[in-house]
N, C-alpha and C positions, 0 to 999 in steps of 0.2 A: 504493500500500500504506500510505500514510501516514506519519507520521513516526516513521523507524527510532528504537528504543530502544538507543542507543549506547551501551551500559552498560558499565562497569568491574568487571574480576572480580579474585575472591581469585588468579589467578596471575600477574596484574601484582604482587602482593605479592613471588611469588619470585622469587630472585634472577638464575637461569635466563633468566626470561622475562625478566625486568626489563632485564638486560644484551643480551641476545637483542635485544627492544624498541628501547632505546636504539640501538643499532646502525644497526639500518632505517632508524628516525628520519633518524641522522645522515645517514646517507645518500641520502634520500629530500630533506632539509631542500636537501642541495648542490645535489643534482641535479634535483630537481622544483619544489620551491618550493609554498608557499600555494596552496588550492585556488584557482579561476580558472573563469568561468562555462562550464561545457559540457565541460569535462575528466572523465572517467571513468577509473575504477580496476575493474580484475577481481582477486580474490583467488580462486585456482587451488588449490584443496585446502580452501578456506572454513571448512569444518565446519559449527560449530554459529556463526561470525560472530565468534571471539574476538578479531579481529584488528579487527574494524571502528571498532570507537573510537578506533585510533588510525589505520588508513588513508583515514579519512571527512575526516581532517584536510588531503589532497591531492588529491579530487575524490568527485564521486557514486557512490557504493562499492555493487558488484554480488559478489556471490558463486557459485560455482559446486563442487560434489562431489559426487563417483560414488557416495557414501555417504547416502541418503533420510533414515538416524537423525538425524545431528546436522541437516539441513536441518527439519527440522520444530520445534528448538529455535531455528534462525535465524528461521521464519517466525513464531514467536512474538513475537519481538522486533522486527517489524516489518522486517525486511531483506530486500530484493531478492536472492534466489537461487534459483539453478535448476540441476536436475540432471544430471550431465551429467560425462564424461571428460576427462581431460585431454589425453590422446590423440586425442579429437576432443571437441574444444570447442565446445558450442550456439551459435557466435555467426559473424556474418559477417567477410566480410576488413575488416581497419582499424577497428576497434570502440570500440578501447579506446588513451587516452592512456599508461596505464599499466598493468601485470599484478606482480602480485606473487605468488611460488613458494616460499611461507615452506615450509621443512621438511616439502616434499610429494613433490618430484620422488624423491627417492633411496628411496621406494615403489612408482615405478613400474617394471615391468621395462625399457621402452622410453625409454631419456629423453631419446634424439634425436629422437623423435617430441612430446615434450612441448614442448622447446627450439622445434622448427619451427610449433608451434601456437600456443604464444605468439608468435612472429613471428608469422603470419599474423592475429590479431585485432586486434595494435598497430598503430596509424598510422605509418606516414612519421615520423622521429624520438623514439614511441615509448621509454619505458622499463620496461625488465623487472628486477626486484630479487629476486634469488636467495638463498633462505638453505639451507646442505645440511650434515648434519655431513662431518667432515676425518678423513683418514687409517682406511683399513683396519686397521693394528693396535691400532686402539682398539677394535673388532669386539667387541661382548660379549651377552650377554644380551638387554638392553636392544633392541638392533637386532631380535636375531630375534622377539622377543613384538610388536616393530613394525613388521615383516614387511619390513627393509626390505632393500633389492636388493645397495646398495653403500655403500660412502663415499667420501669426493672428497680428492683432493689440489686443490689450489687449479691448479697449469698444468694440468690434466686438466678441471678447469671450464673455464676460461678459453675451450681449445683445443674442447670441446663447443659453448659458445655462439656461437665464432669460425667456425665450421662451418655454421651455421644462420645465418650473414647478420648476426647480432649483433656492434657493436664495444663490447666492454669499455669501459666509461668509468674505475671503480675496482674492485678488489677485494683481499679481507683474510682472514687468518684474523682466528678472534674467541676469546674467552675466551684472549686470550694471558697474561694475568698470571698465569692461575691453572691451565694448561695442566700445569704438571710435576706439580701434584697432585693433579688428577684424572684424569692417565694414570697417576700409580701407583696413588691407589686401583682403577683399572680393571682395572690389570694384576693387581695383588695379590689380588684376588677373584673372579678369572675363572676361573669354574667350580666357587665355592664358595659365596660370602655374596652373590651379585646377586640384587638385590628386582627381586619382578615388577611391574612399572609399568608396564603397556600402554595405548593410545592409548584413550581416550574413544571411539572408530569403530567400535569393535565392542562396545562398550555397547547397550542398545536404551534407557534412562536415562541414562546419560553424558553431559556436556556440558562439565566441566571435568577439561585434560591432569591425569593424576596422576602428580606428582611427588614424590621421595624425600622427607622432610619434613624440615627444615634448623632445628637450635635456632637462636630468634630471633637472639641475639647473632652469630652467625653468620652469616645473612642476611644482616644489615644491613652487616657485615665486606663478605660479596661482592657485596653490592648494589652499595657503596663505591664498590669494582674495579671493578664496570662502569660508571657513571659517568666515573671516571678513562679508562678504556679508549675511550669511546663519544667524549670529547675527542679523545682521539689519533688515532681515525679518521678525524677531518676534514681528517689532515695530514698521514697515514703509513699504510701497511701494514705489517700484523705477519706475519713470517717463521712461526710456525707457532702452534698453537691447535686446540680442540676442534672447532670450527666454522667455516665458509666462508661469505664475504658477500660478495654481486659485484651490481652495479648495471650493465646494456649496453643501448646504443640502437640501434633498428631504426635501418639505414642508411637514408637518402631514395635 
């Protein structure tokens, strides 16, 4: 297909993503390391490819979503994807070095069946790097415009992917600095002031998530925080947060 177009979008600018970003990184940096000739990466929920600029950085980056829209915004850009469920994945046994499950699975109804399909296309020591939001009573709006199933306490991941053959290497909550205030703005508006922000997936144009739009000074404030936060992951787990980050290796 030639040489993917690995481009840098305006939502690496937000703070969201940014801290989100950072995260994986850190995690991906411990655990996987520089890419290395013949190593492949599958991103499981793909999109339109936003993630590939920075997962291209740990091996020859494949995409995969049940969604044709944003896939045709990926093949613009030159990236390998194809279409295809998460629940049964286009691809054979042992496929893939690595699978990455950014903020996909907690869309789908079944996600022991998602869990056991990324086992099945990782190699033998294989690693799958999970992002899902946290906690049920953060439940708001937001979720249901992004249709999504559940939220995750972090032992309820854990115990999911320890079920599917998977050994937890690390995991975290995330966004912990800034967690006591974005659950009360959550809570405080539930049911009244929530902006509709739905997924780019059901766009037929879409191609960038939209997000609540954050005065710059601001930004830059929780850009900050995750930075700092994305340090601390390398050394600690945080007891609670908006978000769950788990990185497990298929056992040999």
């Amino acid at each position: 297909m030639g040489t993917p177009m690995l481009v840098k979008l305006e939502e690496d600018k937000h703070w969201w993503f940014a801290t989100r970003t950072r995260a994986i990184l850190a995690y991906l940096d411990m655990f996987v390391g520089p890419s290395v000739q013949g190593r492949r990466v599958l991103d499981v929920g793909s999109g339109a490819g936003n993630m590939a600029h920075h997962l291209a950085h740990y091996g020859a980056y494949m995409g995969v979503d049940v969604n044709p829209k944003p896939l045709r915004v990926a093949r613009t850009r030159g990236l390998p994807v194809s279409l295809g469920s998460a629940e049964r994945l286009p691809y054979a046994d042992a496929s893939f070095d690595v699978v990455a499950l950014l903020d996909t699975v907690e869309h789908i109804p079944d996600d022991l069946a998602v869990f056991a399909e990324c086992h099945r296309v990782l190699k033998p020591g294989g690693k799958l790097l999970v992002t899902v939001p946290a906690f049920m009573f953060l439940w708001s709006k937001n979720d249901v415009l992004n249709q999504h199933q559940r939220r995750y306490t972090r032992p309820e991941l854990v115990a999911k992917l320890e079920a599917q053959g998977f050994r937890v290497l690390r995991s975290s909550y995330n966004n912990f600095f800034i967690f006591p205030l974005a659950a009360a703005v959550i809570l405080a508006r539930r049911g009244r002031f929530e902006p509709d922000l739905a997924s780019p997936h059901f766009d037929e144009d879409a191609y960038q998530v939209e997000m609540e739009p954050t005065p710059a000074p601001l930004n830059a404030m929780l850009s900050g925080v995750g930075r700092f936060e994305a340090a601390f992951l390398r050394r600690f787990a945080f007891p609670w947060g908006t978000g769950i980050i788990a990185i497990a290796e298929k056992r040999n």
